[in-house]
C-alpha positions in Angstrom: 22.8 -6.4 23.9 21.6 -3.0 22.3 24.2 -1.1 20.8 24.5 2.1 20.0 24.3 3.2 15.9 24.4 5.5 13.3 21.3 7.9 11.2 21.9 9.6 8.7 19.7 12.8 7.5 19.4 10.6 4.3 16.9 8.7 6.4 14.2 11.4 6.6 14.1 12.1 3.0 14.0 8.9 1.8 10.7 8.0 -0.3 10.6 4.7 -0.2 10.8 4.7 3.6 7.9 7.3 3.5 5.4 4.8 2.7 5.8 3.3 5.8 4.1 4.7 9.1 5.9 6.2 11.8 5.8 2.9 13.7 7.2 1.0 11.5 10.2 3.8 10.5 11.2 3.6 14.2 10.8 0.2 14.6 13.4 -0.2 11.3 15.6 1.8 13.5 15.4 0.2 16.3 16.4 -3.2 14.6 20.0 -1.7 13.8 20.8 -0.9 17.8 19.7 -4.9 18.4 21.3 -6.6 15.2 24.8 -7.6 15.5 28.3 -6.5 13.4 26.9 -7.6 10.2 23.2 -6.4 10.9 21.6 -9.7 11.6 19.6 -10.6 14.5 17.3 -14.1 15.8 13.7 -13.4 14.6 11.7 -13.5 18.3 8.7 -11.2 17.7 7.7 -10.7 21.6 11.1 -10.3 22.7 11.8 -7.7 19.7 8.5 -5.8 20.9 9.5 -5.8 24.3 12.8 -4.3 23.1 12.0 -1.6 20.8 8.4 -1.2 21.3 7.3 -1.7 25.1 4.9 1.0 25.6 3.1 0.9 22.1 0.4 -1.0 20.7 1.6 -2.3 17.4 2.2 -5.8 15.3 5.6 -6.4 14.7 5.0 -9.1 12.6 3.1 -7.0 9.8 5.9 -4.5 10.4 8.5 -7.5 9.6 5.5 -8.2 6.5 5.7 -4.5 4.9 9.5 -3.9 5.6 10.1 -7.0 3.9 8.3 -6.7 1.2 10.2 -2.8 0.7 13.1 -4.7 0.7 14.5 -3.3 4.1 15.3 -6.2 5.8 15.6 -10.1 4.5 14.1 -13.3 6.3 16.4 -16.3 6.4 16.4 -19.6 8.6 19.4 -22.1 9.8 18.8 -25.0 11.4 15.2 -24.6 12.3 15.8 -20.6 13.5 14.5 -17.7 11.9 16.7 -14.7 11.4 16.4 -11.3 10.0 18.8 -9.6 7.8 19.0 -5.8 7.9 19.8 -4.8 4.0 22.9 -2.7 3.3 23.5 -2.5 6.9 27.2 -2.4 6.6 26.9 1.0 3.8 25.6 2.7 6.5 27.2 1.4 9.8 30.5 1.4 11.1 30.8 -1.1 14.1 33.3 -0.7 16.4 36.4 -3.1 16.4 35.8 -4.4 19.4 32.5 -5.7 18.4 33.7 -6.9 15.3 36.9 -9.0 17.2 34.1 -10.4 18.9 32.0 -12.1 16.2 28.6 -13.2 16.5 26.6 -16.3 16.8 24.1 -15.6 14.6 24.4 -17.4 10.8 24.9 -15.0 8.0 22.6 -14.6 5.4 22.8 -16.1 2.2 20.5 -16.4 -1.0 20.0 -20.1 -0.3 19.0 -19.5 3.4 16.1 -17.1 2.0 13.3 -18.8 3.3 9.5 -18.6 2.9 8.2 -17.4 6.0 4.3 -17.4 7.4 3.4 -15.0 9.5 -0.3 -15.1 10.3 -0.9 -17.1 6.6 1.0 -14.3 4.6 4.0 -16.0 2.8 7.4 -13.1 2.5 9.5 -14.1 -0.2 7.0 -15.9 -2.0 9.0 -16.8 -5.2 11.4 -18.8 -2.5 8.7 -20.8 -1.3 8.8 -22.8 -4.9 12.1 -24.0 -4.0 11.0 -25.4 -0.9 9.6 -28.4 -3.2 12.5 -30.8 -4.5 12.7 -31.8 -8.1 10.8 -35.0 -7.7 8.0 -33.0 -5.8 8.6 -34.6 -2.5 8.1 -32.8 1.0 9.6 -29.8 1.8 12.7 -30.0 3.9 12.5 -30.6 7.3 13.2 -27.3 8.8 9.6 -25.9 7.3 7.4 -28.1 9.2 8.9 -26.2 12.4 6.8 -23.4 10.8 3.1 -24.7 10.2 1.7 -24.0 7.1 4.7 -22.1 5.7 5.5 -23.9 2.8 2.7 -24.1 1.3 2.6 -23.5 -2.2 -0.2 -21.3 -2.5 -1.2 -19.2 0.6 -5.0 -19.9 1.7 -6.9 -16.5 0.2 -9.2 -16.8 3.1 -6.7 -15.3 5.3 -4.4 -13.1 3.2 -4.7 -9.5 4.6 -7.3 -7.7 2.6 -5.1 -5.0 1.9 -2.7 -7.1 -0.5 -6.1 -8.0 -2.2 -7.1 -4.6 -2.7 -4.0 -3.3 -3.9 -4.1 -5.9 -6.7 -8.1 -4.6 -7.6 -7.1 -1.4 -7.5 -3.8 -1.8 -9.9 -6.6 -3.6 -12.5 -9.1 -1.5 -12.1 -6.7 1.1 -13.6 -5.5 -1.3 -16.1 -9.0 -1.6 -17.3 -9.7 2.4 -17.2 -6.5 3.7 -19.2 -5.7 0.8 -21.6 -2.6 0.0 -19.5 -0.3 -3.2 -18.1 0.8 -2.5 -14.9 2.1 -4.8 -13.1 1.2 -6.3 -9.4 4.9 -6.0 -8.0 5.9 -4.4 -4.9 6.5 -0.9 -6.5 3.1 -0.7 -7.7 1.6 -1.9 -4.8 3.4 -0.5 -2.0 1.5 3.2 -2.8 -1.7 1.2 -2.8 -1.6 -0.1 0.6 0.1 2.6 2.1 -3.3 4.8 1.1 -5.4 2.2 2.6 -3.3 2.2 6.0 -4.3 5.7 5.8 -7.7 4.7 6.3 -9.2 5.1 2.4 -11.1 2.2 0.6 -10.3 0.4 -2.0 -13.7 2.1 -3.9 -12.6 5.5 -2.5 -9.0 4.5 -4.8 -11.0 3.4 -7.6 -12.9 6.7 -7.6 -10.1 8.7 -8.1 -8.6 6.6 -11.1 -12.5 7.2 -12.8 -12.2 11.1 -11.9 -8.8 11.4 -13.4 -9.5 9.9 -16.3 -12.3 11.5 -17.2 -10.6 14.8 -16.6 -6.9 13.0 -18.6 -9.0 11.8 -21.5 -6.6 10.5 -24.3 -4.2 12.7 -25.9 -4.5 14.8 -22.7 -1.3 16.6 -22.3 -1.6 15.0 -18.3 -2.4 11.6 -19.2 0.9 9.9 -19.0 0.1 10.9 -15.2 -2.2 8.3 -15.1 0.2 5.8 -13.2 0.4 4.0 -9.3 3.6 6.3 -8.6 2.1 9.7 -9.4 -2.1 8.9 -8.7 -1.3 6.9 -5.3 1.5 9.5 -4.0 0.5 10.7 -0.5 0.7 14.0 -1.4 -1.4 13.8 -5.1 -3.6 11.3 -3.9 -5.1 13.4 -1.5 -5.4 16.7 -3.6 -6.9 14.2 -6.4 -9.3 12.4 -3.6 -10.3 16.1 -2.3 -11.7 17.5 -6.1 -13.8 14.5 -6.2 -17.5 15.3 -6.5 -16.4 19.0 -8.4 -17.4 19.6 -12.1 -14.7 18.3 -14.5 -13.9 21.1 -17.3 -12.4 19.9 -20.4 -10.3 21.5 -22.8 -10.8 21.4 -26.6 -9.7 22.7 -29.8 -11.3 26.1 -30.2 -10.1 27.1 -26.3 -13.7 26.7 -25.3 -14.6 24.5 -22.3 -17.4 21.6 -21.7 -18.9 20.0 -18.6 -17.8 16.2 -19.0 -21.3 14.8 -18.9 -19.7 11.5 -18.1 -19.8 9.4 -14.5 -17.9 11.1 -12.1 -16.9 7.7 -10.3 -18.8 6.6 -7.0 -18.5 9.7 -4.6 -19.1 11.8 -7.6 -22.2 9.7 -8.6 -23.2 10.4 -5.1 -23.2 13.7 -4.8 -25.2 14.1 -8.2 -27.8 12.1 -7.0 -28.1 14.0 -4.1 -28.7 17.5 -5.8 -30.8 15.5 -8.3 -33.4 14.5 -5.7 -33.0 17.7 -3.9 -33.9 19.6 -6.8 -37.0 17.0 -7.6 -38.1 17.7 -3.6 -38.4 21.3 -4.4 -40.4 20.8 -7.3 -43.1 18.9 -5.6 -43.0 20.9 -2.3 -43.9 24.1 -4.6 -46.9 22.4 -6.4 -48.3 20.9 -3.2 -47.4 24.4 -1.5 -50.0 26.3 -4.6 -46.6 28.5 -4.9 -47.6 27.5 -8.6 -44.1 27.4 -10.5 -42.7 24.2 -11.7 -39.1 24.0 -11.6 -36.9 21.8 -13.7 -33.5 21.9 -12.9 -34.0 25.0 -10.8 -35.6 26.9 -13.6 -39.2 27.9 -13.6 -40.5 26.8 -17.0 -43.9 27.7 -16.9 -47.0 29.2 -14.6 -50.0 27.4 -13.3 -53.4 29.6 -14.0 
């Protein structure tokens, strides 16, 4: 039965909750009004969606996926259930006594009930599913053939989501560029994939890393910038994706300024193609046209007689 639960104003300004959508905020919500005293509920994806979510068009199981993988809520089984766990539920609730007195039927989470769960081939709490194996490297215990496929060691690529894939070749790609050793956790990763929910590439990403760094070269006073939390931002990322294309002025010694004659990335390499054939086009169209200047880089150079 729904009950009825605190928000704090905490909740609006927290970051980490930011890189969620909308969706998935409100649908972290509405798991507190159906989980029980101790913030644990029976995992039942179309029920939950019918629940919380009636009248919008949404996955609930890639919202369990992200929210687990932010560490909001925990997947456990018992007995051949699935349950979810709501973390730090009890810091921020208060149930009422009555509901308390009254107890609950659902099993209460524990490290050892963690279980590797497979929702459309993506495994949450991956570094549980190792323990799924016995010493002696016999089956898995009973309760994971319940859930096809979802202890298998080492998820099929073919069907991981493509956005966990890209977040990894975008967190490379910018080891490669600055020298660096990030690594593929969750806190890297999360500001990866929330920019390609947004709707951008994963070459649009890489783009931006190639701009910065040409514009952060080393010793740049800005180059410690050069890192997932600060170039993935919502609010950077999109100031950074929107100079892309621009002229990149760097500062040296004497306090004068050169044009970095270096790639720009792929939108940048773009656009300088484009201007590049434009400017060709206008040379020909003037020789064929008996205009009689030939222009090289938009300068006329020299007279035909």
């Amino acid at each position: 039965m729904p009950r009825s639960r605190n928000i704090k104003y905490a909740f609006f300004t927290n970051d980490q909750l930011a890189e969620h959508s909308p969706i998935e905020r409100l649908f972290f919500i509405g798991l507190w009004t159906i989980a029980d005293h101790k913030g644990e509920l029976e995992w039942r994806p179309k029920k939950i969606k019918a629940l919380l979510l009636p009248y919008d068009e949404c996955d609930v199981e890639e919202i369990a996926i992200n929210l687990d993988k932010s560490g909001f809520i925990r997947t456990y089984s018992y007995e051949g259930k699935m349950y979810v766990n709501i973390t730090n539920f009890l810091s921020h609730q208060n149930p009422h006594k009555n509901e308390r007195d009254k107890g609950s039927d659902i099993p209460g989470f524990t490290e050892d009930a963690a279980q590797a769960v497979d929702f459309k081939g993506v495994a949450i709490n991956r570094d549980k599913i190792e323990s799924a194996q016995d010493k002696n490297d016999s089956d898995p215990a009973d309760s994971c053939s319940l859930i096809p496929d979802s202890c298998s060691l080492i998820p099929d690529k073919k069907t991981m989501p493509s956005k966990l894939d890209g977040a990894a070749e975008v967190i490379s790609h910018l080891n490669l560029k600055t020298g660096s050793n990030f690594q593929h956790v969750e806190s890297n990763n999360k500001f990866v994939r929330a920019r390609i929910r947004e709707g951008r590439t994963v070459d649009e990403i890489k783009s931006v890393i190639d701009y910065k760094c040409l514009e952060w070269p080393a010793g740049h006073s800005c180059r410690k910038y050069l890192r997932p939390s600060t170039l993935f931002n919502s609010e950077k990322f999109n100031q950074y994706f929107g100079q892309l294309g621009q002229p990149i002025t760097q500062d040296i010694n004497n306090g004068q300024s050169q044009q970095a004659d270096k790639e720009l990335g792929a939108v940048g390499r773009i656009n300088a193609t484009i201007d590049a054939r434009a400017r060709e086009r206008a040379r020909i169209e003037d020789l064929q046209s008996g205009r009689g200047h030939i222009h090289q880089g938009g300068t006329i150079v020299e007279e035909i007689q």
